[in-house]
C-alpha positions in Angstrom: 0.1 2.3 -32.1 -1.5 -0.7 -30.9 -3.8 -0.1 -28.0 -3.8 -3.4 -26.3 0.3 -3.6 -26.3 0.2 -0.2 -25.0 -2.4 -1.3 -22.1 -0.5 -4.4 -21.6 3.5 -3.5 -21.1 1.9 -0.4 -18.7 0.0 -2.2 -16.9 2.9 -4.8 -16.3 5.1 -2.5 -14.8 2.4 -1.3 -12.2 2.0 -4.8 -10.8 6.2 -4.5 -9.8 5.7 -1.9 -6.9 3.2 -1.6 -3.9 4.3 1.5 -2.0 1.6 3.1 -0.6 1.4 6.1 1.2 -0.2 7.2 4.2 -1.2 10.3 5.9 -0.2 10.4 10.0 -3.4 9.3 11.6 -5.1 11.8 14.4 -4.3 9.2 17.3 -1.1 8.2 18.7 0.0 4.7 19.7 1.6 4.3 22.9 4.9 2.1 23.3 6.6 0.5 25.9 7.8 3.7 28.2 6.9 6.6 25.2 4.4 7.6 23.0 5.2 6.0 19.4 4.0 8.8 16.7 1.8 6.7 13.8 3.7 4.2 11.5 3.6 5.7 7.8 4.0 3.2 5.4 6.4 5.2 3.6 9.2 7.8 4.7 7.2 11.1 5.3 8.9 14.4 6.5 5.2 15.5 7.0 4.7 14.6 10.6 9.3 15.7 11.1 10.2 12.3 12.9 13.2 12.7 10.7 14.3 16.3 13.2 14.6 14.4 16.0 16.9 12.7 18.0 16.2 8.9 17.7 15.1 7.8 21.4 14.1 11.7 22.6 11.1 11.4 24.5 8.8 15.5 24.3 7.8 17.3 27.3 4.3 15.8 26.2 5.1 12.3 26.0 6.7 12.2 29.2 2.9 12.5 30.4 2.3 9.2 29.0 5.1 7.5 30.4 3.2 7.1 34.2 0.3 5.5 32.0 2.0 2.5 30.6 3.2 -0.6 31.4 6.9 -1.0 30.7 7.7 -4.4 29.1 10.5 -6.9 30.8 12.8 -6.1 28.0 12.4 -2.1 27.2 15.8 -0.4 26.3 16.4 3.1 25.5 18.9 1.8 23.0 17.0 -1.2 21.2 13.5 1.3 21.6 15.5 3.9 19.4 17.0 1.6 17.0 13.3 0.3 15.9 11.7 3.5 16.1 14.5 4.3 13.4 13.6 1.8 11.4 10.1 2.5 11.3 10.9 6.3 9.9 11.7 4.6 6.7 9.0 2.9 3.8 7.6 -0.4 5.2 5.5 -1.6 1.9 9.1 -2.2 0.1 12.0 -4.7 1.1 14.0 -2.3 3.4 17.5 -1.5 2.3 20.6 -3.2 3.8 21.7 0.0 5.4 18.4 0.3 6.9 18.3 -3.4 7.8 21.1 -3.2 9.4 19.6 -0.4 12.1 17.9 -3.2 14.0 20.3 -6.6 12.5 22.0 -7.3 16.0 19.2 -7.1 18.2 17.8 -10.4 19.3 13.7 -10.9 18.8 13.7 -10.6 22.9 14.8 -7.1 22.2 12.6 -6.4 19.5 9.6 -8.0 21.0 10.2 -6.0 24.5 9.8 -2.8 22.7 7.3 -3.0 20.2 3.8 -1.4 21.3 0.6 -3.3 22.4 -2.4 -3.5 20.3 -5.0 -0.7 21.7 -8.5 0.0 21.1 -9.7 2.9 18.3 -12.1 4.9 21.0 -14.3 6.2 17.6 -15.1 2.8 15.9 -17.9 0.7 16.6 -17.7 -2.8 15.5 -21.3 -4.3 14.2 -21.1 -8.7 14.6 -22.0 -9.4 10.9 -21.7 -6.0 9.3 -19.8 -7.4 6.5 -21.4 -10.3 5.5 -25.3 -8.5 4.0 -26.3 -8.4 0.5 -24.1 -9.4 -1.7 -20.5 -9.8 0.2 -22.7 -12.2 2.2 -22.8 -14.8 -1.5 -18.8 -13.7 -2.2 -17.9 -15.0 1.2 -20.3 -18.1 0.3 -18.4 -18.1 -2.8 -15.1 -17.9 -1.4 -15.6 -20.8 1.6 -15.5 -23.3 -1.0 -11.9 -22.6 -1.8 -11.1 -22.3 1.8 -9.2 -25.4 2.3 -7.1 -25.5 -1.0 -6.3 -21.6 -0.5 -4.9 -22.6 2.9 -7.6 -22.8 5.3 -7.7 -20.3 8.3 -4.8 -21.0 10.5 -4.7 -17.3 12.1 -8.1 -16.7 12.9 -8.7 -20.2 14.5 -10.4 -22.0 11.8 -13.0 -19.0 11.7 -14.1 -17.3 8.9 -11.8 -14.0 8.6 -12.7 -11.0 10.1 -11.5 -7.2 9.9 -10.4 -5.6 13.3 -11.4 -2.2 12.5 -11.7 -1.3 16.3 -8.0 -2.4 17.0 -4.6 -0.2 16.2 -1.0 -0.9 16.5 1.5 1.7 15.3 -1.5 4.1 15.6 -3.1 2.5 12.2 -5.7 -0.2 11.8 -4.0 -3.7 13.0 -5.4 -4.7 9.6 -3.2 -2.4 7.3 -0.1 -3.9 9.5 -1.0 -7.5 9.0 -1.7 -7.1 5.3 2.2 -5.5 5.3 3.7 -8.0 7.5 1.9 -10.7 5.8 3.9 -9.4 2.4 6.9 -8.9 4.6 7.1 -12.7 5.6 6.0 -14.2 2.8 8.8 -12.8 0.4 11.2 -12.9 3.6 12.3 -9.6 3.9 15.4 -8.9 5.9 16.0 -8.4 9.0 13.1 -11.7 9.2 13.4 -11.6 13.2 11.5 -8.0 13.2 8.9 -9.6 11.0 8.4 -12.8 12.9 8.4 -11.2 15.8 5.9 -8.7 14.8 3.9 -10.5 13.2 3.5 -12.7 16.6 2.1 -9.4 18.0 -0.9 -9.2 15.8 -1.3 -12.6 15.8 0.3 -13.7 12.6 2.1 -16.9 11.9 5.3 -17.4 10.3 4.0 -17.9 6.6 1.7 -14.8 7.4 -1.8 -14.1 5.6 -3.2 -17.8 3.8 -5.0 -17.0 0.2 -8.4 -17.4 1.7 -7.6 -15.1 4.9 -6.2 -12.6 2.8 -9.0 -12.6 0.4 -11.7 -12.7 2.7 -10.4 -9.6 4.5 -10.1 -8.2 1.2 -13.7 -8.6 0.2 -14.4 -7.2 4.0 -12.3 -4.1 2.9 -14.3 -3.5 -0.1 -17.5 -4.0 1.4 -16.5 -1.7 4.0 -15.4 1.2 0.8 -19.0 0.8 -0.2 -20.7 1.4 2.9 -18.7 4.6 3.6 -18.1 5.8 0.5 -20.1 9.1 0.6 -18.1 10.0 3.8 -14.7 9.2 2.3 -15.5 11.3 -0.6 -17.0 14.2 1.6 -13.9 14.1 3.6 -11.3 13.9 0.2 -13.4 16.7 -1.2 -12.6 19.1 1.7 -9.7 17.7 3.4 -10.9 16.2 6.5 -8.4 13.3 7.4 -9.7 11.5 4.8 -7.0 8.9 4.6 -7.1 8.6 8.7 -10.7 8.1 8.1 -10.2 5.4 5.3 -8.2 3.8 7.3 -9.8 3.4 10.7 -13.1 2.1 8.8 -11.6 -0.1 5.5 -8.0 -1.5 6.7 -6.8 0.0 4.3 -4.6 3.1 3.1 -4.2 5.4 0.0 -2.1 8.2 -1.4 -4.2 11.2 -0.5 -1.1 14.0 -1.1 -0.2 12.2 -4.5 -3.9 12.3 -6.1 -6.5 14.8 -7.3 -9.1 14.1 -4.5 -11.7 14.2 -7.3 -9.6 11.8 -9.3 -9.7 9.1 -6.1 -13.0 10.2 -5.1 -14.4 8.9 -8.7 -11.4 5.7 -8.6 -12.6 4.4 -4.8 -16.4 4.5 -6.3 -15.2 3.1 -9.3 -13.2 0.0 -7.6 -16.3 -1.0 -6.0 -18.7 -1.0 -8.9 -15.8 -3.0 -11.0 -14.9 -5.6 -8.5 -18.6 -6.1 -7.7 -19.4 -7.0 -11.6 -16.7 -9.4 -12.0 -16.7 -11.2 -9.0 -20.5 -11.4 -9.8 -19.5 -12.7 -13.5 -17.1 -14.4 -12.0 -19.7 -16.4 -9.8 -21.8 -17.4 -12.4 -19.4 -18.6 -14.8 -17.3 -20.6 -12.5 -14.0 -18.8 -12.5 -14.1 -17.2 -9.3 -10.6 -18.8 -8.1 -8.9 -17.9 -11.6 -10.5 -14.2 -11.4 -8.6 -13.6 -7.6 -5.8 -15.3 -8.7 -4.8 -12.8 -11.1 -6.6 -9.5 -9.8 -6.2 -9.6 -6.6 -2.8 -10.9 -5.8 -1.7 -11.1 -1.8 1.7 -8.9 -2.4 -1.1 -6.0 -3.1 -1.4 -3.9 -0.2 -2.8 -0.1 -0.7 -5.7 0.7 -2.6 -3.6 2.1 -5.1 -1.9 -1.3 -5.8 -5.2 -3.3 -5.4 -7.0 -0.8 -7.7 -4.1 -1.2 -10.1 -4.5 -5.1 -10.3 -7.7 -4.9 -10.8 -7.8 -2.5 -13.8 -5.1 -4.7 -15.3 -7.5 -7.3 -15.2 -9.9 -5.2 -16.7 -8.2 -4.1 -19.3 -7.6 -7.6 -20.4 -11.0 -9.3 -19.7 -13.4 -6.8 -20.1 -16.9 -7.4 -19.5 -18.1 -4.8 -22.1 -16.8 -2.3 -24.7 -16.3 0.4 -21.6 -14.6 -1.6 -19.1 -11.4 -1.7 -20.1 -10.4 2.6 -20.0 -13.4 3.3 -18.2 -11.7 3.3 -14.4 -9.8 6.3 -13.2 -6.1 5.2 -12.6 -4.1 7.2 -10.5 0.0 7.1 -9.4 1.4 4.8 -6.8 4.5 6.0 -5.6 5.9 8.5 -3.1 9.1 10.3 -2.1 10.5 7.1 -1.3 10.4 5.6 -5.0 12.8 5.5 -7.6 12.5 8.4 -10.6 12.5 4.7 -12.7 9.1 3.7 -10.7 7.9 7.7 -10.5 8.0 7.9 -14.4 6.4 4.1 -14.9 3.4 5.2 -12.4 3.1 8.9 -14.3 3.2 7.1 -18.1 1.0 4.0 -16.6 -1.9 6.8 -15.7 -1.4 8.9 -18.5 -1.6 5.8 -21.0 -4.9 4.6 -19.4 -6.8 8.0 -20.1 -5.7 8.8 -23.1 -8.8 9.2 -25.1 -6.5 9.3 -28.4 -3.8 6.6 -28.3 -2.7 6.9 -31.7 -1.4 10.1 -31.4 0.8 10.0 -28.1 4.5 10.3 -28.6 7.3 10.9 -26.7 6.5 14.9 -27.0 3.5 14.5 -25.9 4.5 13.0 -22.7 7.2 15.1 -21.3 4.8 18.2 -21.8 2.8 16.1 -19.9 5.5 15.2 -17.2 6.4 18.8 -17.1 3.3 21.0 -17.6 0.9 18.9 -16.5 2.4 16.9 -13.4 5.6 19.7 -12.5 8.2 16.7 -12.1 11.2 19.3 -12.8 12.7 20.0 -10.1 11.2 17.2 -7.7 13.3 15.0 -5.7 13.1 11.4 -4.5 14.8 9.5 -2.1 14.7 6.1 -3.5 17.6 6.6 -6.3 17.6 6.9 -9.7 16.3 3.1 -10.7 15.1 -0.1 -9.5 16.5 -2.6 -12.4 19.5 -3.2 -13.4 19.0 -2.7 -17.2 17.5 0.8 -16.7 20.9 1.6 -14.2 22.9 0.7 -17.3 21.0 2.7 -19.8 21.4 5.5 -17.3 25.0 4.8 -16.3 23.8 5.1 -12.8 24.4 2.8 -10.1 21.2 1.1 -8.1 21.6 3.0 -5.1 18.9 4.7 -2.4 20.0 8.5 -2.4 18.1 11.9 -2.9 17.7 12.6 -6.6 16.4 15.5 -8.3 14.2 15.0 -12.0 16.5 16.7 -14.2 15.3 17.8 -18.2 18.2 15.1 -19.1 16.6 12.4 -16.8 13.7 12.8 -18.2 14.4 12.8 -21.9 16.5 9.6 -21.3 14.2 8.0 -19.4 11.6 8.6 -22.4 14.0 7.1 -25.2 14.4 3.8 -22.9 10.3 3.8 -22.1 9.7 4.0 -26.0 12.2 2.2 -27.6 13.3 -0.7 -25.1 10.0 -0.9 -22.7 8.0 -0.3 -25.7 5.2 1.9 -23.0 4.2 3.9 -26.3 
């Protein structure tokens, strides 16, 4: 088996979905009459939003209420239609049904009931903090692409800069633009809630530029580095680790789907890796070809970013080690597909095998089942995300709670070895 076809269908497939996950952070965002609990970026029963009446307002969030300011256009009605809409994953294209939660109310509505942007009491923001040592020459770097990558329309002209200190949703006002930046760019339906949105957190109507979202990007990795040995201490003994990572980087990860050893090592890992190529990069002149292809703007989470990035890897390593030498881990969560579930399990697997040549089918549903405990699992994305894997299965593409079944499974693994050639 050929290791380089096996690294490069694999890592193809990981580049199709962006769905990160993210943990409820420890403070709570406060909307126009009620308290609004934190926006997960995909649909969690952790935090039980789904238990309750869309609109209720809690004995405790009444307390809140005498501490806002009510906006012209607040209504109980359009408030509980959005704040159903936000129960559901926000790094994918919503479904129609979903879509359709929000579809007849006008962007007055939507604008009059969205919450402000507030201030993160615990983080300090240091003028220049992201711009020492060596991020200081990628920036440098960067600026001389600034115009033909788009310039920087929402930040007046001004070099990029992370807003770790401000929070919308409860999260980092960074994590929301980078999703609403997606959102806008691909026009994702309903587009009034995105333009109207994005307006909020002072996005334009074409969202992030290639510069802006780059330069934020190198901000967010500088910002991994210089809190790594918290993240880690706080992954290693489950201390809001993701709020944590999110407050200080932008950014968000899949803390319940991963070892916290296994993205302990990958966040430390991400940083060494990007720093050596864009360094390489530098010096041989092909900065703008190295971001165009390993750091693409749909990429959102770290697990997506980190994903790009080994793909690049993998296919223009710098030495004999680079290629398998990052920890990947899964990107999915119990919104996805069991189609995208098994591509992220096979994609991970693949990467760290230390003996290709003798993986077979066999060797990955003991894997699947032994290793990862799939059986039994349920998703609420459906069973599939293309049409030729829906056919194979005789399935429909359709978003409904499914269970991993032994036949799934051992389908699935005929299609991934004979048609998507993954081993």
């Amino acid at each position: 088996m050929s290791r380089n076809r096996i690294s490069d269908n694999t890592l193809d497939q990981s580049n199709k979905f962006q769905d990160p996950q993210l943990e409820p952070v420890d403070q709570k965002g406060v909307s126009s009459g009620r308290t609004v609990k934190p926006m997960d970026l995909h649909a969690s029963e952790v935090d039980g939003r789904s238990d309750r009446p869309y609109g209720e307002v809690t004995d405790d969030e009444k307390k809140v209420i005498d501490r806002t300011t009510t906006p012209k256009n607040v209504s109980k009605e359009a408030r509980g239609k959005i704040e159903r809409f936000f129960m559901g994953t926000l790094e994918v294209e919503p479904s129609k049904s979903r879509a359709s939660i929000i579809s007849s109310l006008s962007e007055s509505d939507i604008e009059g009931n969205l919450p402000e942007i507030e201030d993160m009491s615990d983080i300090e923001e240091t003028a220049g903090s992201d711009l020492d040592g060596e991020f200081k020459q990628y920036h440098e770097a960067l600026d001389k692409f600034k115009v033909s990558l788009g310039g920087s329309p929402n930040y007046s002209g001004k070099r990029p800069k992370l807003r770790t200190g401000k929070k919308i949703f409860g999260l980092s006002i960074d994590t929301v633009r980078f999703w609403v930046s997606k959102a806008l760019q691909k026009k994702w339906f309903p587009e009034p809630l995105f333009r109207t949105l994005g307006r909020r957190i002072g996005l334009g109507g074409a969202g992030l530029t290639r510069y802006e979202y780059l330069a934020l990007s190198l901000q967010s990795i500088r910002k991994i580095k210089k809190n790594l040995p918290e993240i880690q201490a706080r992954l290693i003994s489950n201390k809001n680790a993701c709020s944590f990572f999110n407050k200080k980087t932008g950014l968000t990860f899949h803390e319940r789907l991963n070892d916290p050893k296994t993205l302990s090592r990958s966040l430390s890992d991400y940083v060494d890796l990007a720093e050596r190529h864009v360094d390489d990069a530098i010096k041989n002149d092909y900065l703008q070809e190295f971001f165009d292809v390993a750091m693409p703007s749909v990429d959102v989470c770290f697990e997506a970013r980190m994903s790009s990035l080994l793909a690049y890897s993998v296919n223009h390593p710098l030495d004999d080690t680079d290629a398998m030498s990052l920890d990947n881990i899964a990107d999915y969560n119990s919104d996805s597909s069991l189609e995208h579930v098994l591509n992220e399990e096979i994609k991970v697997l693949v990467i760290g095998w230390v003996d290709l040549d003798i993986i077979d089918s066999d060797h990955i549903y003991d894997y699947l089942v032994n290793n990862r405990g799939l059986l039994g699992k349920s998703f609420q994305g459906g069973y599939c995300d293309t049409p030729e894997f829906a056919l194979v299965l005789g399935e429909e593409i359709e978003k409904k709670k499914v269970v991993i079944t032994d036949t799934f499974l051992r389908k699935y693994l005929d299609y991934a070895e004979n048609t998507l050639c993954l081993f």
